[in-house]
C-alpha positions as CSV (number, residue, x, y, z in Angstrom):
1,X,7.6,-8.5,18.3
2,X,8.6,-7.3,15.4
3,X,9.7,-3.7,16.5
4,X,12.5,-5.2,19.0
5,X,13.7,-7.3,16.2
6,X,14.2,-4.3,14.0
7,X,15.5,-2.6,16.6
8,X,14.8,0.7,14.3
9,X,16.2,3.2,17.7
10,X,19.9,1.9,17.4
11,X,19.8,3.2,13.4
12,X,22.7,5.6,13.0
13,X,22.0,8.7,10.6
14,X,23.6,11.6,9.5
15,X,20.8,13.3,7.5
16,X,20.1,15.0,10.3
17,X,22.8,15.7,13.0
18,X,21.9,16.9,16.3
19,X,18.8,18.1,15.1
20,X,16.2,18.5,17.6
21,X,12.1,18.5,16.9
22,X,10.9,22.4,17.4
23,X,9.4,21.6,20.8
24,X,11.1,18.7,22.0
25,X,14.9,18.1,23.0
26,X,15.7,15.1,22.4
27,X,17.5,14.0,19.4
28,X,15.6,12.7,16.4
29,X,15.7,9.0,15.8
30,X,14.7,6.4,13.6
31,X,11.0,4.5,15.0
32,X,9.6,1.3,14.3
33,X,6.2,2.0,11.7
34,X,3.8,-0.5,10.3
35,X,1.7,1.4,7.4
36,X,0.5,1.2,4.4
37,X,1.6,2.4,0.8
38,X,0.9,4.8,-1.2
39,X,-1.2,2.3,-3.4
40,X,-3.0,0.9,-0.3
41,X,-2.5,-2.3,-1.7
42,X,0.0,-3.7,1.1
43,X,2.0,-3.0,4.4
44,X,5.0,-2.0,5.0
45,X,6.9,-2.3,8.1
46,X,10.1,0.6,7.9
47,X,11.9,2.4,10.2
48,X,11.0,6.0,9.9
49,X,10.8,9.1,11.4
50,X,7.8,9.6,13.3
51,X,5.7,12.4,11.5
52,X,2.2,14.0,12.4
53,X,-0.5,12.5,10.6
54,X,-3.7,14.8,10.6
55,X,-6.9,13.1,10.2
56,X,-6.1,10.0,7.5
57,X,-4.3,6.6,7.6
58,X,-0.3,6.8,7.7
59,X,1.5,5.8,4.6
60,X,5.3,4.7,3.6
61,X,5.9,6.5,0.4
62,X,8.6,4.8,-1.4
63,X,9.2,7.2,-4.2
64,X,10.2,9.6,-1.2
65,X,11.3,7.5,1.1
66,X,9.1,9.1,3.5
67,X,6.3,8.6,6.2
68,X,3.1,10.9,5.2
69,X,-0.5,11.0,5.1
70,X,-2.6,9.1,2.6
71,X,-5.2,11.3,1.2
72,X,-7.2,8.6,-0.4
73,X,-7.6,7.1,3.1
74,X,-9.8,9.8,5.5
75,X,-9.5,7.8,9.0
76,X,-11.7,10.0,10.7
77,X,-14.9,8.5,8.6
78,X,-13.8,4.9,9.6
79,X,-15.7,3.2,12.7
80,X,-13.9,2.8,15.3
81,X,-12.5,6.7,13.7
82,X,-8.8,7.9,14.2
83,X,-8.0,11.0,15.8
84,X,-7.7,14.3,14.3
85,X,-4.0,14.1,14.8
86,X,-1.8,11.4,15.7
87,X,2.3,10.4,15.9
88,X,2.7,8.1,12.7
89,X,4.8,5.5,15.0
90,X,0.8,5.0,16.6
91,X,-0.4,4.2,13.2
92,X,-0.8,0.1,14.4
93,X,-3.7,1.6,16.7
94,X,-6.1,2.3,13.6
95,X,-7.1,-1.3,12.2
96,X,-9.4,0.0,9.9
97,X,-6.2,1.3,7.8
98,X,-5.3,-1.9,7.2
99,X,-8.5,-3.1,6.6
100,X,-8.3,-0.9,3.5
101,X,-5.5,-3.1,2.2
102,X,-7.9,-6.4,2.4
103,X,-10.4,-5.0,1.2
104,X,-8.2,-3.1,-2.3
105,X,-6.4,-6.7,-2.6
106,X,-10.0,-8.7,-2.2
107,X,-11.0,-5.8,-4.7
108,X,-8.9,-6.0,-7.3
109,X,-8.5,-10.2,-7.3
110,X,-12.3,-9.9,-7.6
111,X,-11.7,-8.1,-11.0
112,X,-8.6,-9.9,-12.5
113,X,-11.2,-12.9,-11.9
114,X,-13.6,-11.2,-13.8
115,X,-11.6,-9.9,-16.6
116,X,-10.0,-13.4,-17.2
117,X,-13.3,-15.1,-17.3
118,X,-14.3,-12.3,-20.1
119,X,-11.3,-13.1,-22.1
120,X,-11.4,-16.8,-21.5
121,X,-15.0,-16.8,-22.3
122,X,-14.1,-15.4,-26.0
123,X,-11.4,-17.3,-26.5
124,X,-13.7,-19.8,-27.8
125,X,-14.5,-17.6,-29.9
126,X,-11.2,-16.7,-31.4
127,X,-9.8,-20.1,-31.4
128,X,-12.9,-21.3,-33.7
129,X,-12.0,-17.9,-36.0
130,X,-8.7,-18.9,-36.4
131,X,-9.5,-22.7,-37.3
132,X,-11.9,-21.1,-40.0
133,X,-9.4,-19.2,-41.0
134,X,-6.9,-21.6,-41.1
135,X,-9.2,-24.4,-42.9
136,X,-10.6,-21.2,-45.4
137,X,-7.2,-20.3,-46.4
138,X,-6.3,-23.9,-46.9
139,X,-9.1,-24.7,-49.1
140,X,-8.9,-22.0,-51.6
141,X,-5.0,-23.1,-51.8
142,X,-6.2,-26.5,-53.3
C-alpha cells in the first residue's frame, strides 16, 4: 500500500513546532494524500497536512505547496456526491475526483488529435504552395 511505503507520519518538521490543531491535542503531522492538481489533469500522491475540504475535490497545489480545495471541481454535484465537509487525508473515498482527471486527459488527447489532423490536413496544402513557389521562382530565373 502505498501510504506504509511512504510512511508520510515519521516526516520530521519544524515549520510548525509543537503546534497543536485548535480543538485537538495532538501534535500536527505530515499524512499520506492521493489528490489531484490544480490543473486536474493528474494525481498526485504527497505527504501533507490534512486540511478541511468543504464541499469540492481535494487538490495538491504545487505553486503553494499546499493541500486545498479545487474550485473547478464541486464534489457535491458528482453521483455517488462527497460530503459537505471532509479531512483531505479521506480524499481516496471520492472516485468521482479522479474520474475528473480521465476524463480532462481523454479530453484534451481528443483535441490534440483533432488539431493535428487540421494542420496535417493543410499541410498538403502548403507543401504544394511551396513547390509552386519554388518551381515559379525557378522559372522566371531562366
Amino acid at each position: 500500500m502505498a501510504a506504509k511505503s511512504m510512511n508520510c507520519e515519521s516526516l520530521i518538521h519544524n515549520c510548525l513546532p509543537n503546534t497543536k490543531h485548535r480543538f485537538n491535542t495532538k501534535p500536527v503531522k505530515f499524512q499520506y494524500h492521493c489528490l489531484i492538481n490544480a490543473w486536474i489533469n493528474a494525481t498526485l500522491e504527497v505527504c501533507a497536512f490534512n486540511r478541511t475540504i468543504i464541499g469540492h475535490c481535494a487538490e495538491f497545489n504545487l505553486g503553494g505547496a499546499t493541500v486545498q480545495d479545487n474550485y473547478d471541481a464541486d464534489c457535491t454535484k458528482h453521483d455517488p456526491p462527497c460530503p459537505s465537509s471532509y479531512s483531505s487525508a479521506e480524499a481516496y473515498k471520492y472516485k468521482t475526483c479522479y474520474k475528473l482527471v480521465a476524463q480532462r486527459r481523454k479530453r484534451t488527447q481528443n483535441e490534440l488529435k483533432s488539431s493535428c489532423k487540421r494542420w496535417f490536413g493543410h499541410l498538403e496544402a502548403i507543401v504544394l504552395s511551396i513547390f509552386l513557389s519554388l518551381i515559379m521562382g525557378t522559372a522566371f530565373l531562366n
